[in-house]
N, C-alpha and C positions, 0 to 999 in steps of 0.2 A: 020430503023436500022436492020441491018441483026440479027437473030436470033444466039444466043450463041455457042457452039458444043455441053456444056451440054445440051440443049434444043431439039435438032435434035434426034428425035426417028425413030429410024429404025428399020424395021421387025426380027431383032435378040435381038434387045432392049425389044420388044414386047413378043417376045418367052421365053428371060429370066427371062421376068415378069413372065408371065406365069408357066414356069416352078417352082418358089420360090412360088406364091401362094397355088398351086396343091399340091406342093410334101410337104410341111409346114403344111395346112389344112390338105391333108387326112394324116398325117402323128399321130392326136391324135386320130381318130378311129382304125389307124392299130395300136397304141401301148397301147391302149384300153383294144384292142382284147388280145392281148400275155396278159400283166401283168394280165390278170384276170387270166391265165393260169400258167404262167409261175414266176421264182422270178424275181421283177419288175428290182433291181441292175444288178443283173447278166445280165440281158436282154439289159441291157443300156450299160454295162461293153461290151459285145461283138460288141453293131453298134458302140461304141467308138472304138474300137479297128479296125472291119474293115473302118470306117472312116479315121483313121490314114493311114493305107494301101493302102486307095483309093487316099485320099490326095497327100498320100506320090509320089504315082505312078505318080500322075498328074506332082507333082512339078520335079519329076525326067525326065517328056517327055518337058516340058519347060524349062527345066535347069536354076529353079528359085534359089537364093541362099537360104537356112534356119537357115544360119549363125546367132546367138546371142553374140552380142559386151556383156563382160563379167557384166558390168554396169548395164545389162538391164536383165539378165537372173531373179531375184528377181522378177521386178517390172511385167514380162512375166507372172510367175507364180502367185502373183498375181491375176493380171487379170483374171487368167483363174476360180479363185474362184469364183465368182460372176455371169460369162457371161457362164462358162460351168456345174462347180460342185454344187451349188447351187442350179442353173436353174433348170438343171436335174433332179437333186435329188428329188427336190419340186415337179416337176413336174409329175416325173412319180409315187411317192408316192401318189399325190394327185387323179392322173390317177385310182388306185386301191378303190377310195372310190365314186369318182364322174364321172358321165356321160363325155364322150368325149368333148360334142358339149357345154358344159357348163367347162371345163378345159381350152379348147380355149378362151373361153371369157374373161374366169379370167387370163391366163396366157399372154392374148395380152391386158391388161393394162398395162405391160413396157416401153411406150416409155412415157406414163407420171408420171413413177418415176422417167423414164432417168432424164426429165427434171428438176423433182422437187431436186433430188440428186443433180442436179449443179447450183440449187440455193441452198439449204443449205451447200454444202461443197467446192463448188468453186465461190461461191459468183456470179456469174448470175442472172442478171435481174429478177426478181418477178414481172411480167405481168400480165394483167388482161387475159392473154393465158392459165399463170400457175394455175391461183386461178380459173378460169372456166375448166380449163382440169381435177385438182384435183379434183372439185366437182361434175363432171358430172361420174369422174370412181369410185369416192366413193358411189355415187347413185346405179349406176350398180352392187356393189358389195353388198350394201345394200338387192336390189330385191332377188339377189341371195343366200346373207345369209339367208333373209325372210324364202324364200322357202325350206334352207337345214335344218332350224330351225324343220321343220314342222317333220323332217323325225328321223329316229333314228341318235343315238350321235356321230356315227364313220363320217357323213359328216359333219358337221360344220368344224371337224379337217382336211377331204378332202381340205375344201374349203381354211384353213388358211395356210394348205401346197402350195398348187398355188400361193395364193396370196402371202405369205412368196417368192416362184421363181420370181416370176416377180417382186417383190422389188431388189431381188438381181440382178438379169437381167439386171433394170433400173439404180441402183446404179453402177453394171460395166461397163455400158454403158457409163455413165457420165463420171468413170475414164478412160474410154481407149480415149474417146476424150478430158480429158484433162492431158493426157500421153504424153511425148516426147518418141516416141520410134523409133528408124531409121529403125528399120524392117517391111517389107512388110506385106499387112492384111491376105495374104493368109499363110507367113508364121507364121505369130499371131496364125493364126487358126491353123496351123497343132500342133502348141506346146501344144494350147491350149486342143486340142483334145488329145493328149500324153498325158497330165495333170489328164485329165478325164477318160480315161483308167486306169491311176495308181493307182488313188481313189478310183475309183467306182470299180475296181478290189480288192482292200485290204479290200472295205465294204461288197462285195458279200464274199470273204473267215471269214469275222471275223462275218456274222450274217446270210448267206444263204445256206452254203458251206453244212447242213444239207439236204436242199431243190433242190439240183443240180440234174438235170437229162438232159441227150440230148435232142435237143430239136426237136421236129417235123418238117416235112416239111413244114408245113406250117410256125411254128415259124422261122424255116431259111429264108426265104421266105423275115417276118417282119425285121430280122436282117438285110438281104440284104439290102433292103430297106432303110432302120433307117441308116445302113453304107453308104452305096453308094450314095442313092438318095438325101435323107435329110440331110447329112451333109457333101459330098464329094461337089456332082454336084451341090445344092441348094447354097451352100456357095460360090463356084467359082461363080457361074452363080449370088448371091446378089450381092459381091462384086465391078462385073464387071458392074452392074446398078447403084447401088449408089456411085459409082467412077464417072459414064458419067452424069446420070440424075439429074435435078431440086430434090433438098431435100420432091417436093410435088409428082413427078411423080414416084417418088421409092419409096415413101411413101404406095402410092395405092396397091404395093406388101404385105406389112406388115397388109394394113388397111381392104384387102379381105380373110387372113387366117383363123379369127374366123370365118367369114361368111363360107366358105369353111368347116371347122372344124365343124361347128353346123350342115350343111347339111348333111357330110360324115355320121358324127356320126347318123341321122337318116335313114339314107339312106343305111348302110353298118348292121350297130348294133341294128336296130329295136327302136334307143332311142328314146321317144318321147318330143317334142319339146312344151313345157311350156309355156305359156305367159310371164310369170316374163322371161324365156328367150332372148324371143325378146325384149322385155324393155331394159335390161341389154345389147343386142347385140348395140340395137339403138343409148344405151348412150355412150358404150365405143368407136363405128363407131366415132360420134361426138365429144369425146376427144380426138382420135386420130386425128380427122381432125384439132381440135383446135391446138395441138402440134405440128403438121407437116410442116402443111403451113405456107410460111418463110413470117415474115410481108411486107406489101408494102411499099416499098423505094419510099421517097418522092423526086420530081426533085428540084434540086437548085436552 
């Protein structure tokens, strides 16, 4: 039997792996870099905003609609709570207390709260997938609290901020795939990215606005970046993989970021790389593998 369409990988399929691994991984040592410098909101507040603009630019040369049926504008915003402003927020907060190539690890345990959220709130199968993915990322995260125990008190809270984003992550992940929503995922994103500009804008004036300075070239540099690469091009370029490919072979884009992300981080930032690190990398690889791969369909 002939092979699916979703199955047919092609050398642009390859490239736009590629490209979402790279720009995703090195994406927590460059925002590493800034927020140690820079205020971490404000810094997010601006790739959110040229995000929007790159977005916007793309959907304007495809002439996608970004129409929202008046029903769905609610449930839009939303979603964007969970999957951008939370994420973020956790994220780059945690960014400021703990190593790059160890943020990664803990913030790509979301795809198994995704799952665990749609078994407690949309009633989904409780598998021996979920109870071994759940247990393998709460290991991971054990090693890693182990070790942030050891250190002064500002990391343990590093570490509960991540893990706090990727709960939220996982949890809107669940809801937008069991959301009716008739708008496209690209334009999901551009709202959802407006969303996270407005936010993360009103948080940098009510608790940064003391701390604001231009930023340097090199900080434009990471904005650039952060806008354009990681959440313009990275998001076009996911969508259009995990539209075409097997739920296992878009997986492998998601399940190479920490690995990426732990290497950048010692290879850009001088971080050095733990043992309890690689444990925690090994186990969450392995939960993600459990999550991902779709079970085997038995013949009739």
């Amino acid at each position: 039997m002939p092979s699916s369409p979703a199955q047919n990988i092609t050398g642009k399929d390859l490239l736009m792996i590629l490209i979402v691994t790279l720009s995703w991984g090195m994406n927590y040592p460059i925002m590493k870099y800034v927020v140690t410098h820079y205020p971490p909101v404000s810094f997010r507040a601006l790739t959110f905003m040229l995000g929007c603009l790159s977005l916007g630019a793309y959907v304007w040369h495809t002439r996608e609609s970004l129409f929202v049926p008046p029903q769905e504008r609610w449930l839009t915003f939303k979603l964007s709570l969970g999957n951008m402003v939370l994420w973020h927020l956790g994220l780059v907060m945690g960014l400021t207390l703990l190593k790059s190539g160890r943020t990664a690890i803990i913030g790509y345990t979301m795809p198994v709260w995704a799952l665990l959220a749609s078994v407690l709130f949309f009633k989904a199968q409780f598998t021996w997938r979920t109870s071994l993915g759940v247990v393998l990322s709460l290991s991971a995260t054990y090693f890693l609290a182990k070790e942030e125990m050891a250190h002064f008190a500002g990391q343990p809270l590093g570490l509960a901020m991540t893990l706090g984003a990727a709960i939220a992550w996982g949890t809107g992940n669940a809801m937008i795939k069991h959301s009716k929503l008739s708008i496209s995922s690209i334009s999901l994103t551009f709202w959802m990215l407006c969303s996270g500009m407005l936010i993360f804008s009103l948080i940098s004036v009510a608790f940064e606005r003391e701390a604001w300075r231009w930023p340097h070239w090199v900080e434009w540099l990471a904005v650039l970046y952060g806008g354009v690469v990681t959440f313009a091009i990275s998001y076009v370029a996911w969508f259009r993989v995990a539209r075409k490919l097997t739920p296992v072979t878009s997986g492998l884009s998601i399940m190479l970021v920490p690995v990426v992300g732990l290497m950048g981080g010692g290879w850009m930032l001088g971080e050095s790389i733990a043992q309890s690190d690689l444990y925690a990398l090994g186990l969450i690889l392995a939960a993600m593998a459990v999550v991902l791969m779709p079970s085997r369909k038995t013949s009739p």
